[in-house]
C-alpha positions as CSV (number, residue, x, y, z in Angstrom):
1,X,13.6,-20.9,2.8
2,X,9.8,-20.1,3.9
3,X,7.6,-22.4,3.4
4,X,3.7,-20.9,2.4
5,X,1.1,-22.7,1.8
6,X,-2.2,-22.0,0.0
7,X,-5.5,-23.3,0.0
8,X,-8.5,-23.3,-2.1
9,X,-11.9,-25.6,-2.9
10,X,-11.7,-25.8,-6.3
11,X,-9.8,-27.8,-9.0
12,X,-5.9,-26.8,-9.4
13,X,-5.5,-26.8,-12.9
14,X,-7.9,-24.2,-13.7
15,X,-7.2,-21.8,-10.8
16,X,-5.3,-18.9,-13.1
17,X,-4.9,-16.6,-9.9
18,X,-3.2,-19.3,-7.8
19,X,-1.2,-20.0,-10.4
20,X,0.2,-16.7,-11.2
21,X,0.4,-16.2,-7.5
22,X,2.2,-19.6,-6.9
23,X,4.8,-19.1,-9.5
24,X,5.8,-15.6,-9.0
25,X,6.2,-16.8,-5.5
26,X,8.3,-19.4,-6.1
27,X,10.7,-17.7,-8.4
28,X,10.8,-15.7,-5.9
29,X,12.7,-17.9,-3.6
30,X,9.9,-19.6,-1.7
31,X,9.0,-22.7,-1.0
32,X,5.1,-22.6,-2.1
33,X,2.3,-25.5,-2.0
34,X,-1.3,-25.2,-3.4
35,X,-3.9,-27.2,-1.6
36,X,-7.0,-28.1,-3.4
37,X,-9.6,-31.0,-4.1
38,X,-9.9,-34.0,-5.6
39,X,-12.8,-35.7,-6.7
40,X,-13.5,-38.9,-8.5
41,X,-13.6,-37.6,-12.2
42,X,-10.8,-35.3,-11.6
43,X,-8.5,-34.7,-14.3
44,X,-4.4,-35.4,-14.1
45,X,-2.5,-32.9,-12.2
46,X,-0.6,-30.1,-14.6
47,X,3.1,-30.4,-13.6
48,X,4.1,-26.4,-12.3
49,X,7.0,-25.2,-10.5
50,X,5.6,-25.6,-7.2
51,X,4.3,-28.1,-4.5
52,X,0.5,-29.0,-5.3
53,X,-1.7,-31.4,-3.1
54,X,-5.2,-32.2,-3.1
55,X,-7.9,-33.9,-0.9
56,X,-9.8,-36.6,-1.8
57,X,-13.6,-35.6,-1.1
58,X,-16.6,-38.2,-1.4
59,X,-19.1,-35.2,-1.5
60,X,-18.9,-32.8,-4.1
61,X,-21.3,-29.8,-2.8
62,X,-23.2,-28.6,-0.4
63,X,-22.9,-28.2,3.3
64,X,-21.5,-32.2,3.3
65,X,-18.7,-31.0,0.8
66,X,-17.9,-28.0,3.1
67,X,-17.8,-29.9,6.2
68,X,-15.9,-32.8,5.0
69,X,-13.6,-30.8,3.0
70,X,-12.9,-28.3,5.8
71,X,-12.0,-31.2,8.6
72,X,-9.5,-32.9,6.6
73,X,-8.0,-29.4,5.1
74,X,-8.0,-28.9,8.8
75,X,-5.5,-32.1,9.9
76,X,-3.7,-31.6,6.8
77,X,-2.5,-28.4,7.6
78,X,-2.1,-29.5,11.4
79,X,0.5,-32.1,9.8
80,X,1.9,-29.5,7.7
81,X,5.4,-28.2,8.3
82,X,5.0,-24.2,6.9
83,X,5.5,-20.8,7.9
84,X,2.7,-19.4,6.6
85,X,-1.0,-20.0,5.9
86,X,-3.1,-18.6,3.1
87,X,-7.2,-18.6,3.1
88,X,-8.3,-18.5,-0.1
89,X,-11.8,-16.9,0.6
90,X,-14.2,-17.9,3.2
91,X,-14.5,-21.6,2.2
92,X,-11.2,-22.1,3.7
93,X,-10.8,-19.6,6.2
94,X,-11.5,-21.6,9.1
95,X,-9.4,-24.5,8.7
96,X,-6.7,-22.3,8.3
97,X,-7.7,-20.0,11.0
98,X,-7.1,-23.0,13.6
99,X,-4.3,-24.4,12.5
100,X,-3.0,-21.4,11.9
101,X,-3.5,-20.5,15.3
102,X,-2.4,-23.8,17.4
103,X,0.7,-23.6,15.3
104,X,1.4,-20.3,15.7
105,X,1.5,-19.7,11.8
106,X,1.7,-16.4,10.3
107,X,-2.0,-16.0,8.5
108,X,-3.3,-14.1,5.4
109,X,-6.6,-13.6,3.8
110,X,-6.4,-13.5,0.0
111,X,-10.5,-12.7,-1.2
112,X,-10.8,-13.5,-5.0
113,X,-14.2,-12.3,-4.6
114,X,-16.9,-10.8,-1.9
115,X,-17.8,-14.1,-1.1
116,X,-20.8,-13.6,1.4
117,X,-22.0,-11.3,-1.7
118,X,-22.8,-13.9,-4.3
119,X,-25.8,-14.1,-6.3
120,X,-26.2,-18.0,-4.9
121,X,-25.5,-17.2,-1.0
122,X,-27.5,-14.1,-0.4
123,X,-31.2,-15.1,-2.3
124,X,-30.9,-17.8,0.2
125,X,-31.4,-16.3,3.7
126,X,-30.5,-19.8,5.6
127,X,-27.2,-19.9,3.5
128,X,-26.1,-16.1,3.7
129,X,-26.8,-15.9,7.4
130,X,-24.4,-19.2,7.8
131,X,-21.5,-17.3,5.7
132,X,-22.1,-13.6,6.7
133,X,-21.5,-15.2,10.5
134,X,-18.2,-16.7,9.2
135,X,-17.0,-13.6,7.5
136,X,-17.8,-11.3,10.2
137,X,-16.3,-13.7,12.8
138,X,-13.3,-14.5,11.3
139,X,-12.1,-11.6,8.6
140,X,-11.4,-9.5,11.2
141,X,-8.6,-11.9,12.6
142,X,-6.8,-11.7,9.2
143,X,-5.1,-8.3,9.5
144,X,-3.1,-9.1,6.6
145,X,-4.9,-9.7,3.5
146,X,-5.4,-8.7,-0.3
147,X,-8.3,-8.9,-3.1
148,X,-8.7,-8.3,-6.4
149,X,-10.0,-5.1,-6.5
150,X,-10.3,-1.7,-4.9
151,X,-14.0,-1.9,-3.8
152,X,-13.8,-5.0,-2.0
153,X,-10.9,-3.5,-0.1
154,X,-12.5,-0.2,0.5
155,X,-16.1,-2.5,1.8
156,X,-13.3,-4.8,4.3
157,X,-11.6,-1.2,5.7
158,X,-15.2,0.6,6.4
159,X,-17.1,-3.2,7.9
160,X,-14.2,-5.0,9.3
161,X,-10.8,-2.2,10.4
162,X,-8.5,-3.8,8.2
163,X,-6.5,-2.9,5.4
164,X,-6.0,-4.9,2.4
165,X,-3.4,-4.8,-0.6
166,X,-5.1,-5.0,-4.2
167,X,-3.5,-7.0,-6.5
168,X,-5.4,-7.5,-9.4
169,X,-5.7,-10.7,-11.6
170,X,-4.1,-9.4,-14.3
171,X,-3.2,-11.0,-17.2
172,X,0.7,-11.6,-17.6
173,X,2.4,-10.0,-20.5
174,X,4.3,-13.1,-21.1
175,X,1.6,-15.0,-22.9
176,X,1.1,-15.1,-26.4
177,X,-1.5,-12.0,-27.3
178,X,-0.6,-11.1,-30.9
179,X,-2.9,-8.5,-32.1
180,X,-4.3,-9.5,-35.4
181,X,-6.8,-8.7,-37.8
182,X,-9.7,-11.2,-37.5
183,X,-11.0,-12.7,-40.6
184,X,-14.1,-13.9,-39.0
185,X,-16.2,-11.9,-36.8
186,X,-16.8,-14.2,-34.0
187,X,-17.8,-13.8,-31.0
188,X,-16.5,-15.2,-27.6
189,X,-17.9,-16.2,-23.8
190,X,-15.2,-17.5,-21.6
191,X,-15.0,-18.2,-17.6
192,X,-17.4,-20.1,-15.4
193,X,-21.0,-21.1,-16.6
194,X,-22.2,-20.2,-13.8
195,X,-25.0,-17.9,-12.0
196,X,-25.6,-14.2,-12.0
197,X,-23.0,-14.4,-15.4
198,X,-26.0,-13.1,-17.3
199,X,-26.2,-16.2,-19.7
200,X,-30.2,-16.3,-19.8
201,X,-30.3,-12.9,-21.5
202,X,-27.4,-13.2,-23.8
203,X,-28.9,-15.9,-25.5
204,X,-32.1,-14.7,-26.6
205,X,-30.4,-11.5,-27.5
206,X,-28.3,-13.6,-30.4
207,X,-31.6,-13.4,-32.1
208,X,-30.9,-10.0,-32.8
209,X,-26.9,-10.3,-33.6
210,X,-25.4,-11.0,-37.1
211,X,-22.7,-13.5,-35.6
212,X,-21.9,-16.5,-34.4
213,X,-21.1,-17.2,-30.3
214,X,-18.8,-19.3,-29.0
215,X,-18.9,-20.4,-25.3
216,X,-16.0,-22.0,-23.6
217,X,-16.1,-23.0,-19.8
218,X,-18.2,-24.9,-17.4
219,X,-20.4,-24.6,-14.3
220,X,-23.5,-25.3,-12.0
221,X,-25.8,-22.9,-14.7
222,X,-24.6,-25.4,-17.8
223,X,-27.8,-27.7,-17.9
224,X,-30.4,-24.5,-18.1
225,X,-27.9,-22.6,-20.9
226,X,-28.7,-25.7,-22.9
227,X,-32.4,-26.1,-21.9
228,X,-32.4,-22.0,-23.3
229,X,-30.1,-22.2,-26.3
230,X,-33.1,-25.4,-27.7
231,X,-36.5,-22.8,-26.3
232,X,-35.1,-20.3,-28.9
233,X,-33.7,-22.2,-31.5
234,X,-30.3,-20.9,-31.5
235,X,-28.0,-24.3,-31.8
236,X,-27.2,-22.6,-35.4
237,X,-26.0,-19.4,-33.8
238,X,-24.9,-20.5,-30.4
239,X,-22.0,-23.2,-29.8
240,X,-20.6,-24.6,-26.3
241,X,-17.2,-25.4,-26.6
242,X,-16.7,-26.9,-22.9
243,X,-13.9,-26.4,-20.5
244,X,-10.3,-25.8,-21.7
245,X,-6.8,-25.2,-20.0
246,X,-5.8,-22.0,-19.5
247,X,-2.8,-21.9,-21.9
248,X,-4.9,-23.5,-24.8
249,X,-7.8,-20.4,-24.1
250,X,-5.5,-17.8,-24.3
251,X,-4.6,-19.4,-27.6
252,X,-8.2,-19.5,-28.7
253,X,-9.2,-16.2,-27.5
254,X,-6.6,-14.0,-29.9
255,X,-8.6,-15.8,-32.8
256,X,-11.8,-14.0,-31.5
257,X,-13.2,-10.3,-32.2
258,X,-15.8,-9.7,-29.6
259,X,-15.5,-10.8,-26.0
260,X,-18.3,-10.6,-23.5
261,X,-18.1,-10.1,-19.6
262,X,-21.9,-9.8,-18.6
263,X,-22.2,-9.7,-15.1
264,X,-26.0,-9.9,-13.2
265,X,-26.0,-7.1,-10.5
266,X,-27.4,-9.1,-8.0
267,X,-25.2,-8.8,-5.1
268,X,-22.3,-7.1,-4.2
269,X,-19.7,-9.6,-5.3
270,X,-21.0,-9.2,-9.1
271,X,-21.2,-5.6,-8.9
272,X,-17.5,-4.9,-7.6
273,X,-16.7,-7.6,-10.0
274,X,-13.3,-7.2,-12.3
275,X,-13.3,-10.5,-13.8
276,X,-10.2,-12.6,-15.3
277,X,-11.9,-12.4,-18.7
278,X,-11.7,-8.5,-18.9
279,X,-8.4,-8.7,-18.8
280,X,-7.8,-11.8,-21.0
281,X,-9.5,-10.1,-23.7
282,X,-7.4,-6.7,-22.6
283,X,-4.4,-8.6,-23.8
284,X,-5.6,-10.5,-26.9
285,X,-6.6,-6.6,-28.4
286,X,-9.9,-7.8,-28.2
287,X,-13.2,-4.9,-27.8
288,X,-15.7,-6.8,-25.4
289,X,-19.2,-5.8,-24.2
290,X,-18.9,-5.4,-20.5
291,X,-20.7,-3.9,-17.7
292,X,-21.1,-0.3,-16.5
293,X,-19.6,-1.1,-13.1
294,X,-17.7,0.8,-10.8
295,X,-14.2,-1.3,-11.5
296,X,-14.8,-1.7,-15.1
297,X,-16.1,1.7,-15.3
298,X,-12.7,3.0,-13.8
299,X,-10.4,1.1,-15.6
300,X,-12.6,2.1,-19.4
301,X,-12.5,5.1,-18.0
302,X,-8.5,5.0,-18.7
303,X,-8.7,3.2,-21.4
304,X,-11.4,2.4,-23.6
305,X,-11.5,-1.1,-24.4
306,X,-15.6,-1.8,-23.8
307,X,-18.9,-1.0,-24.5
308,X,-20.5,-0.9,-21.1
309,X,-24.2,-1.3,-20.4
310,X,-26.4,-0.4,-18.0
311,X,-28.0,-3.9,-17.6
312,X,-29.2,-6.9,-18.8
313,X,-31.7,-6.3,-20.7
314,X,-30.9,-8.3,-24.3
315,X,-32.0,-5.4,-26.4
316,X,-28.9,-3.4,-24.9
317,X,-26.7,-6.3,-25.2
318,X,-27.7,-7.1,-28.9
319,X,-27.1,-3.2,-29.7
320,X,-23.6,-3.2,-28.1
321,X,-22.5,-6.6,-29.7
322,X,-24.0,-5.0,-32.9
323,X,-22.1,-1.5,-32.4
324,X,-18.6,-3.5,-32.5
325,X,-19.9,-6.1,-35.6
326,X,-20.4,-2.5,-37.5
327,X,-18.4,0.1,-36.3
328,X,-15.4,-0.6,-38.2
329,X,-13.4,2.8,-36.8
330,X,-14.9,2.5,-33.2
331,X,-13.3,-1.2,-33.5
332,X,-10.2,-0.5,-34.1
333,X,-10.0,2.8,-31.5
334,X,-10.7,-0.1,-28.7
335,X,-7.9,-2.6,-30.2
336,X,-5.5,0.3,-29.9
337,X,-6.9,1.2,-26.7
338,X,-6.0,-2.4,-25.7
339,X,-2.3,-2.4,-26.4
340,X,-1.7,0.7,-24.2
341,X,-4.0,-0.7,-21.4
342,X,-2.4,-4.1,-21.0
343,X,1.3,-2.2,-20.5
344,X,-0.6,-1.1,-17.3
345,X,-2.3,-3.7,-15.9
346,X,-0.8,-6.7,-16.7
347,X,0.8,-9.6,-14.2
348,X,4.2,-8.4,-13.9
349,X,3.2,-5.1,-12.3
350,X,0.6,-6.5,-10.3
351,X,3.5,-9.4,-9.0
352,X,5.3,-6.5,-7.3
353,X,3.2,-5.6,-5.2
354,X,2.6,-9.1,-3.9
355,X,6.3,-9.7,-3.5
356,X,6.8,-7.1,-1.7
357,X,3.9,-8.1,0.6
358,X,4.9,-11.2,1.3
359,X,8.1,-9.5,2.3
360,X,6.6,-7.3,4.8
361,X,5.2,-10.2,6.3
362,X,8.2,-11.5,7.2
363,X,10.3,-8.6,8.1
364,X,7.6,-7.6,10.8
């Protein structure tokens, strides 16, 4: 039985991708750990069907938690009796480049996102120079690899001479979506509070919207979404939920009738974006306001399940939130639009094609 393991910097339970990844994988016959961290406050493991392990860290950002995070990820796999390891983006790629390396390891490069791209790496000069030096000196040496989207691998082909597999972070079929008339019409943020997720304009844009909004997630942007939701005097209108499981949100999503994916274009990462959420709310049958991007843009193109915008300005989001609250037959088009998209890109077809990578890997 082959032994893969995976690592990431970021909390297990939440990780929906490596989840979906690491299960298919197993029931697929291999023997698959997840390595991630572990901080002080972190919460209890969720028992899954596969091997899960995380290191401890004292610091819990910056270039301290980078550097002690990489060293020990670094003896940990040295210790580690696999036959293949897995970067998950560039935060990881280097440990596992090594040790990949001095034990002659088979390696792959899974990108869950342009990371040198982000909003918070390339305003910062210092910080983008440090990561674009990694990507571009390491990528390269991953020639097998796969992201989440077409544009990121068509940017890796054209920079770097490598090919990589798309397998999109699809929602599975499997999980409880039933499509149902909503008796209130709420309105619904999910995923990562975070930068560039074009949270400082959807706010003051609720001025303009008959609804209520419902925010359910957490992140490094969470202290000014509070500071913005008192300026304006929205604590009536808008309500943080906080940070769920993943089984329990696709629970509360279904009970929604609006979901949002706003996305800052600042950076490429955000505008080849094709977030969890948009297909989350795919599968609940819910319409979402979502951005005029080149992945979205494909997949609406297809299907149309969103109102897309141009930007963020909060005049165009209140008008698309507002077209959906009013437009009873547009409405439901998009929730029937969304029960023939999600028998197309769902989990199971997406799972596949990442068996059957895996499996090249190993026949080569």
């Amino acid at each position: 039985m082959k032994h893969l393991v995976f690592t990431v910097t970021n909390e297990l339970n939440y990780d929906q991708r490596m989840t979906r990844i690491c299960e298919t994988l197993c029931n697929e016959g291999y023997n698959v750990s997840l390595i991630g961290v572990q901080f002080s406050n972190s919460p209890k493991l969720i028992d899954k069907n596969f091997n899960q392990q995380r290191i401890k860290c004292f610091f819990k950002k910056g270039f301290g938690f980078y550097a002690e995070y990489n060293i020990k990820l670094f003896f940990t796999l040295l210790f580690k009796k696999a036959d293949l390891f897995c970067a998950i983006d560039l935060d990881t790629i280097m440990p596992v480049f090594f040790a990949g390396k001095l034990k002659n390891k088979a390696l792959v490069y899974d990108a869950h996102e342009y990371f040198s791209q982000q909003k918070e790496i390339i305003t910062r000069p210092k910080v983008y120079k440090i990561w674009h030096f990694i990507e571009n000196t390491f990528l390269p040496k991953f020639k097998n690899g796969y992201t989440v989207c077409f544009s990121i691998s068509n940017t890796f082909g054209k920079l770097y001479k490598i090919k990589y597999e798309v397998i999109m972070n699809a929602t599975s079929t499997k999980i409880p979506s039933e499509i149902s008339p909503k008796k209130d019409k709420l309105i619904l943020y999910q995923g990562a509070v975070n930068e560039a997720r074009g949270l400082e304009y959807l706010i003051p844009a609720m001025k303009n919207v008959d609804g209520l909004l419902h925010i359910y997630g957490d992140g490094n942007f969470m202290g000014q979404l509070k500071t913005i939701i008192q300026n304006h005097c929205l604590e009536d209108k808008v309500v943080i939920k906080g940070k769920v499981s993943p089984q329990e949100l696709h629970e509360i999503t279904a009970q929604y009738y609006i979901g949002l994916n706003l996305v800052e274009n600042t950076g490429l990462n955000q505008y080849y974006s094709l977030a969890n959420k948009f297909f989350d709310y795919m599968h609940a049958g819910i319409p979402q306001v979502s951005m005029n991007f080149p992945e979205y843009k494909h997949i609406n193109d297809q299907f149309e399940i969103a109102v897309l915008i141009d930007n963020l300005d909060q005049n165009e989001i209140s008008k698309a939130i507002n077209a959906l609250l009013t437009d009873e037959k547009k409405y439901n088009n998009l929730v029937q639009n969304c029960v023939k998209a999600k028998m197309v890109y769902n989990w199971e077809n997406e799972s596949k094609k990442l068996i059957q990578f895996y499996k090249n890997i190993f026949e080569q």
